[in-house]
N, C-alpha and C positions, 0 to 999 in steps of 0.2 A: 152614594154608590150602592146600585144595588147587587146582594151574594147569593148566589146559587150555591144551592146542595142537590146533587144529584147522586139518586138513587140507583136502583135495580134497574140497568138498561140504560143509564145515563152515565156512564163514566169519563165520558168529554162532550164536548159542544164542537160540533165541527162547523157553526158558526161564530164560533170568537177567535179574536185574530189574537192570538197570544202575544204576550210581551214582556213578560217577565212570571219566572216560578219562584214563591219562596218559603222556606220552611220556617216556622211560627214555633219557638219554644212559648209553652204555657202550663203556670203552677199548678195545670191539674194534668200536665203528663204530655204526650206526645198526639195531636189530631191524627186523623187519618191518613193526611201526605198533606206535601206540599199544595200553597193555596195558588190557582194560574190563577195570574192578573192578563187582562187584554182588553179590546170592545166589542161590543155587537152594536152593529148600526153607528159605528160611531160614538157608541154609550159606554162609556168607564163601568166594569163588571170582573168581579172574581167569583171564580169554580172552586170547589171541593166537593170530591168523589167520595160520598158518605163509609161506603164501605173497599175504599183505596182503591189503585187506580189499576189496579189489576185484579178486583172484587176480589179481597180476600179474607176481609172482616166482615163476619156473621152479624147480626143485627145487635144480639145478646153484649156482644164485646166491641160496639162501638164507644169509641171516647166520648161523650156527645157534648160533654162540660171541654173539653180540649177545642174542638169544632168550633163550639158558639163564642166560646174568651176568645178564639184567634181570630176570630171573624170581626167580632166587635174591636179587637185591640188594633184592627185596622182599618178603624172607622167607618167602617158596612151600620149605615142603617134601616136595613130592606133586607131582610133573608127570603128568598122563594125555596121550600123544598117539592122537588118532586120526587113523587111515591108511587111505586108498584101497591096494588091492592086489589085485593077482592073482592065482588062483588057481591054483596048478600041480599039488599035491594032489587024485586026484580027487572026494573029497568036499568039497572048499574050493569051492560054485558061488557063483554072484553072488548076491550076497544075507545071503552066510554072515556070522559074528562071529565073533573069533577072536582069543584073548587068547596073541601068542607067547611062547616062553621062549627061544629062540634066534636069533642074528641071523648071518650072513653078510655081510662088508662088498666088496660090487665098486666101489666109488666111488674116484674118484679128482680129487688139485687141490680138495680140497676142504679151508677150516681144519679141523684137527679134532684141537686141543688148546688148552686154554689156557696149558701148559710151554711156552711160546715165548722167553722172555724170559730169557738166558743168567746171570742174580743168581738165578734161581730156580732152577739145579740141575736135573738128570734127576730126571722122576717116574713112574713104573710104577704102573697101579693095574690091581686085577684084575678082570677081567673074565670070571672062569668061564662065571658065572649072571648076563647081558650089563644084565636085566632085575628090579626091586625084588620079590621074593616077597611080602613084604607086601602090596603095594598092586595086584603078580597076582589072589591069594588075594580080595582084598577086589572088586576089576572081576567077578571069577566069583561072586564070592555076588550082586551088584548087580543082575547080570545075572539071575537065580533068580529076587531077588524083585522084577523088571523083569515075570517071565515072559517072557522073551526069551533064547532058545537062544546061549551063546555056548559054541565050544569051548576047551579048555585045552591050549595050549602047540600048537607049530610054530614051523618055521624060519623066518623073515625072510629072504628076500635083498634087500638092498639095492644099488639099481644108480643106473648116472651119470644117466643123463633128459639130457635132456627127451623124446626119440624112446621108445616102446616096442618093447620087446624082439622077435629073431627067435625063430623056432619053433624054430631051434637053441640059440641063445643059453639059450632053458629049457630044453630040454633037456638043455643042460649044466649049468644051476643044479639040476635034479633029481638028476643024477648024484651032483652038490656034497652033496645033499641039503636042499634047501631045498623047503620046502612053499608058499609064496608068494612075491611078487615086489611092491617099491616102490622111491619113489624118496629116500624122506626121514627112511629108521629110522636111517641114521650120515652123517654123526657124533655125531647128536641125542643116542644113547642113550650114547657114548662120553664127553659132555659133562658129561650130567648125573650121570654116576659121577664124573668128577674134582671136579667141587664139592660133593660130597653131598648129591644131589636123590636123594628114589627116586623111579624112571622105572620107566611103563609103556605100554603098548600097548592098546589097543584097535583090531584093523585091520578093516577091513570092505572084504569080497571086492566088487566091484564090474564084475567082469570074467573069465572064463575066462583064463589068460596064454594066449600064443601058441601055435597048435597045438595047444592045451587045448578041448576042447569045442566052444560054437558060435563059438569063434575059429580054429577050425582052419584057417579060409582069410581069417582077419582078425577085427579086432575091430571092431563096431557100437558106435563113439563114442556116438551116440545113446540105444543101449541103456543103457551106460554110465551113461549121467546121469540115467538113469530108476531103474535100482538105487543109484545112492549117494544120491538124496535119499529114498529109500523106506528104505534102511537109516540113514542119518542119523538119522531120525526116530525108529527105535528104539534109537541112541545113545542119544538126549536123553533118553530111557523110565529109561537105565543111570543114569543120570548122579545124579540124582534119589536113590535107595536110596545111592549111592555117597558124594555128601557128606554124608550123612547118619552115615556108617559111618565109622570110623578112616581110611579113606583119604580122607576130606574134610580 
């Protein structure tokens, strides 16, 4: 079964036929809301609204260990998140799709393990390739036979939020080499490797980052919200081919 997490601009799927909601107690506290169970195309799929279902949790104070245990504790093996981001790349403009294969973690104070618990011993997992090739591979075909242009692979940088970055600050993550910028790729993607979720991405540019484009002297919040419900919509297009496909 595959789980959606939806982001900034996705707080429902107005194509899943709903079927049941239900609330997930888990030992590291309460997720963001309740998980919808239903299908798309016919395909067995649960939703969770990353930042609740009436966007009220800020990036910084997402559960993400609550999220990923509920997710897994009902046997999701396929997480998709999708992610608002910026674009620092300069072909990454608003609008864009973009499936990464690399993350960047600037975050900080944030949980981001479930090895907390001293009977459990040190645990190392690797994180070469941050992101599930499989279920990459399968978002870019989705996308194909969506007819909807999504690119393959770029950097993630991941930062603390809730404020947007300075025109220095990417600057410096370009340096870093990071081709886009959000707030909610880790510890998300560092979770669902420790319990054996494959994790991936679908980010949608939503905005020029800082000093990028027509943000060079600010970013038009406004505009903002007019590209992510315009590309949202051609998530939903992805989604479709996608459960359909091995990564459902």
């Amino acid at each position: 079964m595959l789980a959606i997490i939806g982001g900034s601009g996705l707080a429902q799927l107005s194509n899943l036929e709903v079927s049941r909601r239900q609330v997930v107690r888990t030992p590291y506290g309460e997720p963001s809301g309740a998980l919808t169970f239903g299908k798309i195309a016919g395909h067995a799929v649960v939703f969770l609204a990353r930042h609740g279902y009436g966007h009220t949790i800020p990036p910084h104070e997402v559960n993400y260990r609550a999220n990923v245990w509920a997710l897994h504790a009902q046997g999701v093996q396929n997480v998709l998140a999708i992610a608002a981001v910026g674009g620092i790349r300069h072909d990454l403009a608003p609008g864009a799709l973009v499936v990464p294969d690399q993350i960047i973690d600037y975050t900080h104070d944030r949980a981001g393990t479930f090895f907390t618990l001293t009977d459990r011993g040190v645990h190392h997992i690797d994180f070469t390739l941050p992101y599930c090739q499989t279920l990459r591979a399968a978002c870019l075909k989705a996308a194909q036979q969506a007819g909807e242009k999504a690119l393959d692979g770029g950097v993630y940088a991941a930062t603390q939020g809730p404020r947007l970055e300075s025109a220095a600050e990417i600057n410096r993550l370009e340096r870093d080499g990071a081709d886009m910028v959000g707030m909610t790729g880790m510890p998300e993607a560092a979770l669902a490797r420790e319990i054996g979720l494959c994790y991936a991405t679908i980010a949608v540019v939503v905005n020029y980052a800082a000093g990028r484009g027509s943000s060079r002297q600010g970013i038009d919040m406004h505009a903002l919200a007019a590209v992510s419900q315009q590309a949202m919509g051609r998530v939903r297009l992805i989604l479709e081919p996608l459960v359909m496909s091995d990564g459902g």
